[in-house]
Structures are given as structure tokens and as C-alpha cells.
C-alpha positions in Angstrom: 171.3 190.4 185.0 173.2 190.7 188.1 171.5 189.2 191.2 172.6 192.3 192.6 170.6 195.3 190.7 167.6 196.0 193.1 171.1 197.9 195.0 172.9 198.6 191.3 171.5 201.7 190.9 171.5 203.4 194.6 174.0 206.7 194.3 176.8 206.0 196.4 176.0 202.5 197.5 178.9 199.6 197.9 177.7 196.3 197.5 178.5 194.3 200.4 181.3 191.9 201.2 182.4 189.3 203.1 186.6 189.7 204.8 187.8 187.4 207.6 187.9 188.9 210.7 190.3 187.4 214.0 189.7 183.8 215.2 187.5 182.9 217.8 189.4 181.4 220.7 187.1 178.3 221.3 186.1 176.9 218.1 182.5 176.1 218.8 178.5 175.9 217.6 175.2 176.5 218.6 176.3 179.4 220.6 174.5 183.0 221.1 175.7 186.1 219.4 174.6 189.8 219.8 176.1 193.4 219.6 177.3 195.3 216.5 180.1 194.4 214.1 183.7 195.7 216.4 181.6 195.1 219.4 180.2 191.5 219.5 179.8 188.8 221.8 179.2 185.0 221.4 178.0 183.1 224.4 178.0 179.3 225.5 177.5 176.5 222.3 178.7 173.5 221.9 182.5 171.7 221.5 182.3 168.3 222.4 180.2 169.4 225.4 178.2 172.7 226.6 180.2 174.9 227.3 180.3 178.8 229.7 182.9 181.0 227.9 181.7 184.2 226.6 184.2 186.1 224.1 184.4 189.7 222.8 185.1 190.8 219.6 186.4 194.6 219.1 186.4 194.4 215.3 190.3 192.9 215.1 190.2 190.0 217.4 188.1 187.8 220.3 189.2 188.0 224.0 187.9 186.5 227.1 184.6 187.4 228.9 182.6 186.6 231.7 181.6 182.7 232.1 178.0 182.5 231.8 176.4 180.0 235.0 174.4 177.6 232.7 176.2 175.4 230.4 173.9 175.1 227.1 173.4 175.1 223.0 170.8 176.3 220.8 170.8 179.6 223.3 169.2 183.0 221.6 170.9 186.3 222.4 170.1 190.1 222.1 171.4 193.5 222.7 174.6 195.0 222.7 178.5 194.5 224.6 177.8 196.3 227.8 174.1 195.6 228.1 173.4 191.7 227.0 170.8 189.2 227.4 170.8 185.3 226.8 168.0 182.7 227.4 166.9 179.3 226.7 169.3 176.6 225.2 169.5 173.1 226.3 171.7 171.4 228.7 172.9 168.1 228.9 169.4 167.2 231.0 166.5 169.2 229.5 165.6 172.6 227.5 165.9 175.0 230.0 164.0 178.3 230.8 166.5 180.4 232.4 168.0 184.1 231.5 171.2 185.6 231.7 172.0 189.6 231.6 175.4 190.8 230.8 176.9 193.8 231.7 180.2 193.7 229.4 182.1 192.1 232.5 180.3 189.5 234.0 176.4 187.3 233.9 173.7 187.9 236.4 170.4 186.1 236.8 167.6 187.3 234.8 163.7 186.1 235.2 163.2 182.7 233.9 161.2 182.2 230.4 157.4 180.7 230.7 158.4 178.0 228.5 162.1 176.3 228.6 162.9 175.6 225.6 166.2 175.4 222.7 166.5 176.8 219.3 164.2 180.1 220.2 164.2 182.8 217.3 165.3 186.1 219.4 164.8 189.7 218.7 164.4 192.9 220.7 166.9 194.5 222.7 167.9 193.5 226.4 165.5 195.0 228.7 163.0 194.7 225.7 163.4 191.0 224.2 161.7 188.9 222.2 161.8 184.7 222.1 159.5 183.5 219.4 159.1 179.5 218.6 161.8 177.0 219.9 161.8 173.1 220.9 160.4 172.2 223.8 160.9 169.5 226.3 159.5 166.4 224.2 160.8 167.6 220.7 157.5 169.5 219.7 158.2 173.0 218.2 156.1 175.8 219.2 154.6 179.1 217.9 154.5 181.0 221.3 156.1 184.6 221.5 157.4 185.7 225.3 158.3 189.5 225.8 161.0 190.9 228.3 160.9 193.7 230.5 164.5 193.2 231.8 163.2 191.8 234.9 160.4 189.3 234.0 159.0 187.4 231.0 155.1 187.4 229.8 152.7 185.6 226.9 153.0 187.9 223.1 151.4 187.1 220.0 151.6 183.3 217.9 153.8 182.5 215.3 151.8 181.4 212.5 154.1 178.7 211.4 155.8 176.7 214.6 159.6 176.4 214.2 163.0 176.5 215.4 166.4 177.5 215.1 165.8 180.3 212.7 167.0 184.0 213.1 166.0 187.5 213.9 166.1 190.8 214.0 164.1 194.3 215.0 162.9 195.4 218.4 160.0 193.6 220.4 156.9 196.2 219.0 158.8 196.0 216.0 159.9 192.5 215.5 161.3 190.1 212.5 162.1 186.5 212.2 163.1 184.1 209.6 164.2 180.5 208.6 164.1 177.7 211.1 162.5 174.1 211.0 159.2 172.8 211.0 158.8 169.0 210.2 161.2 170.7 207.4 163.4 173.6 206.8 161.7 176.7 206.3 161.9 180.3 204.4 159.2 181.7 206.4 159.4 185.4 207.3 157.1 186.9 209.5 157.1 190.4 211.2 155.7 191.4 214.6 153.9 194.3 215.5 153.9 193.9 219.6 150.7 192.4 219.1 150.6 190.0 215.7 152.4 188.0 213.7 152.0 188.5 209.6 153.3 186.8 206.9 156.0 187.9 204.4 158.0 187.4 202.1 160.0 184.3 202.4 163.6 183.7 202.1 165.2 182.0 199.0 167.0 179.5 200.6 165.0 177.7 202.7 167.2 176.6 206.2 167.7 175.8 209.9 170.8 177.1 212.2 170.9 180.2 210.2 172.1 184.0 211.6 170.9 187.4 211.4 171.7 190.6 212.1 170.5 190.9 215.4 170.8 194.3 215.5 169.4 195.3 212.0 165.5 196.5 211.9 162.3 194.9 211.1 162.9 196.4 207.4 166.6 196.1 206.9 168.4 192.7 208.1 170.6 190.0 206.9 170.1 186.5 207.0 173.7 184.3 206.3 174.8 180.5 206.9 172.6 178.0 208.1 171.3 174.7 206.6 172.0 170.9 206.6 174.9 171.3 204.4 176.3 174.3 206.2 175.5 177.1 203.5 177.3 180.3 203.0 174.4 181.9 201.1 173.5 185.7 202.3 170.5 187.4 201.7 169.6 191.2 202.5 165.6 191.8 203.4 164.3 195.6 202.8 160.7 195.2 204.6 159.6 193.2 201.4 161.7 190.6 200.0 164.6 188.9 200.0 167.5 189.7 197.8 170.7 187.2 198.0 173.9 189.2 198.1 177.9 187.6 198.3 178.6 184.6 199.9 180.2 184.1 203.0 183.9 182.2 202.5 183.2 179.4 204.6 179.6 177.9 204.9 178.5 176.6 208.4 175.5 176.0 210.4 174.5 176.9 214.1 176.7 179.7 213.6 176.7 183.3 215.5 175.7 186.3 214.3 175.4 190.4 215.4 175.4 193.5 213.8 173.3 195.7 211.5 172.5 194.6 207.7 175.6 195.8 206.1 177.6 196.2 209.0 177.0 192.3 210.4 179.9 189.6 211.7 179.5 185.9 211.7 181.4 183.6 213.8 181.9 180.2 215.1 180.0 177.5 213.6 180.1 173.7 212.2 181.0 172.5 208.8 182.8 169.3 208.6 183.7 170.1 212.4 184.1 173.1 214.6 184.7 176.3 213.5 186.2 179.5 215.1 186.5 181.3 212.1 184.8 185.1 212.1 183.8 187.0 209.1 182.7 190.4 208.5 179.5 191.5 205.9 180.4 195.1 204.9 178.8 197.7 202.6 176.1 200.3 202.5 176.3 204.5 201.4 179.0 206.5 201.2 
């Protein structure tokens, strides 16, 4: 039986696809991503140091964007082109706690995180984000949740299972996250209500460094990439389960992701080095 028949049977339904989409300019990993699919933006990461470009991707190709002030990897991202938000990530010195807002030109200050701190799961929008888990200063992972207002940051609910570097998706009353590390890599799901976390469903494959689409919903997101051997697995979550779908071409962890479940893009990256390569998951009703 095809892995794909929970979809088979919806009228008018194309099963999602991966196609390569335009280069990134600055091959590069551990960097933020958010927006939708001929819209996106990938922020900071990693070369062979931290680095501040920010690109834009209009659904063809990447072009230059505002520099962000605070070199860093491992940084979490939400919202849209023209009203961005970034925070956490580690410098070259310590896990840091500060925020950046976009405004589709150029970064501004944003109100500093409780807790500085790398590899945070983000979901929410950018004047109503979420940071769940993430490494703090001293290597311990945590299970704290901070909310954003657009202006300041304050306490939400515990993760049940502390991790890092995992993925997400939904709004902050309405929140999903997924993947990551413990002491191990983890399939863990859990969805937030603004209040609580609960436990789901988790996914198949089990990994760290993964993306989402950050702009899917608490009941239908995709999860692609990730892993210590730089996967290219994909799996589609409907509120329930997991259901793995078509491969990206090129596996790679600490990648960026943005989009909605069937309308995502991936981008940058690390395999056996830096990648700069951009693909594009497509499908959904006609």
C-alpha cells in the first residue's frame, strides 16, 4: 500500500512534491527562516563564522536584505516578509537573549527573551510569538515556553519533554512543536493551548535540526530535513499523526524553513558542507 493513501482518496487532492527553487546567495546553516513559500526570509546562521545577512526569496530567486545587529546560529524565526521577528541563537561568546523585528527593509530592537538561549523551537506570529525549549548557557536544555507581545517577552506553559533544535508551527494560543534533542533525538509532538502543553502523536523519524512550516497551523504542518545524517525525509501532521510524504532531493540538517503545509520552501543547510540550495514542497486541492 502506498505510504501515501490517508491523501489517495481526497477529490481533487495533488500529492505534494519537492522542485528546486533559486540558490541562496550565502551558502550557510543554522540560520532562521519565516514567511510563506514566494515570500521567505532566512536570517543569520553559520558559514565558517556567524554571520548578519538576511535574504529574500520571491518564489524565483534570493536577494539581499537588511543585516541583522547580532551575529548568531541556532536563531528561531516567525512571521511573515514585511512583519518579521528573530530571537535567541548563540554567538561566538554565550547563548544570547536578544530580539530582532523586521520590517521587510531593515532589523530593529525587540525586548530581550527571559532566558538566552540557542536552538529554541519557535511558533506564533511576530507581535504574537512563541520560544519553547532551547539550550541554555551551560549546555542544559530546557522545557520553558516565553510569549511575545511585540514589545516584551513573559513566562507560558512547560514543555513536557526538554529539548532543542526542533521545529514549529501554529500561533501562540494555538501552538505546535516537534523533533529536537533531549540526551537523544526526539519525535516528540506536543501542541499548546496558550496555557498547556499535551502530548501527541510523535514523528516517524526521530531528529534534531529539522524545519517546519512555520506558517502552517497547529493541525496542518510539515516537518522536512533534519538529523545527524542530514535527512530528506518529509512528513505531513493533520492534528493527529504523522504521515511521511516525498522526499526532499538533497537531505541537510540545521536547515530553513517557511511556508504553509503544502505550500512550504526549505533552504540553506549542511550536508557534507554548506548548502545554499532551496527547494519547494507543493501540493494540496484543486
Amino acid at each position: 500500500m502506498s505510504i501515501f493513501t490517508p491523501f489517495a482518496y481526497l477529490r481533487g487532492f495533488i500529492i505534494p512534491v519537492w522542485s528546486t527553487g533559486g540558490a541562496m546567495s550565502t551558502a550557510r546553516y543554522g540560520l532562521a527562516g519565516f514567511g510563506q513559500q514566494s515570500a521567505a526570509v532566512g536570517a543569520g546562521g553559520f558559514t565558517s563564522t556567524r554571520v548578519t545577512c538576511t535574504e529574500e526569496y520571491d518564489g524565483v530567486s534570493w536577494s539581499a536584505g537588511g543585516a541583522i545587529a547580532t551575529a548568531r546560529r541556532a536563531v528561531a524565526g516567525v512571521g511573515t516578509l514585511n512583519a518579521g521577528v528573530i530571537y535567541g541563537g548563540d554567538t561566538a561568546a554565550a547563548r544570547v537573549a536578544c530580539t530582532e523585528e523586521y520590517d521587510g527593509t531593515s532589523w530593529s530592537a525587540g525586548g530581550a527573551l527571559s532566558t538566552g538561549r540557542g536552538g529554541i523551537l519557535p511558533f506564533g506570529e511576530n507581535d504574537s510569538a512563541g520560544a519553547a525549549g532551547g539550550t541554555v548557557n551551560g549546555s542544559a536544555n530546557c522545557t520553558c515556553t516565553e510569549e511575545y507581545d511585540g514589545t516584551a517577552w513573559s513566562s507560558g506553559g512547560t514543555l513536557n519533554t526538554a529539548r532543542r533544535e526542533g521545529a514549529g508551527s501554529g500561533t501562540q494560543n494555538s501552538g505546535l512543536v516537534f523533533g529536537g534533542r533531549s540526551t537523544v533525538e526526539v519525535g516528540s509532538t506536543e501542541e499548546y493551548d496558550g496555557t498547556t502543553w499535551t502530548v501527541q502523536n510523535g514523528l516517524n523519524r526521530v531528529r534534531q535540526q529539522l524545519a517546519g512550516s512555520g506558517n502552517g497551523t497547529q493541525s496542518a504542518a510539515s516537518a522536512f530535513g533534519g538529523g545527524g545524517t542530514a535527512t530528506s525525509c518529509t512528513e505531513a501532521y493533520d492534528g493527529t499523526s504523522w504521515t511521511n510524504c516525498n522526499n526532499m532531493t538533497t537531505g541537510r540538517s540545521a536547515l530553513g524553513g517557511a511556508g504553509t503545509q503544502f505550500l512550504a520552501v526549505a533552504f540553506g543547510g549542511v550536508n557534507a558542507a554548506n548548502c545554499a540550495c532551496t527547494e519547494e514542497f507543493t501540493g494540496g486541492y484543486q
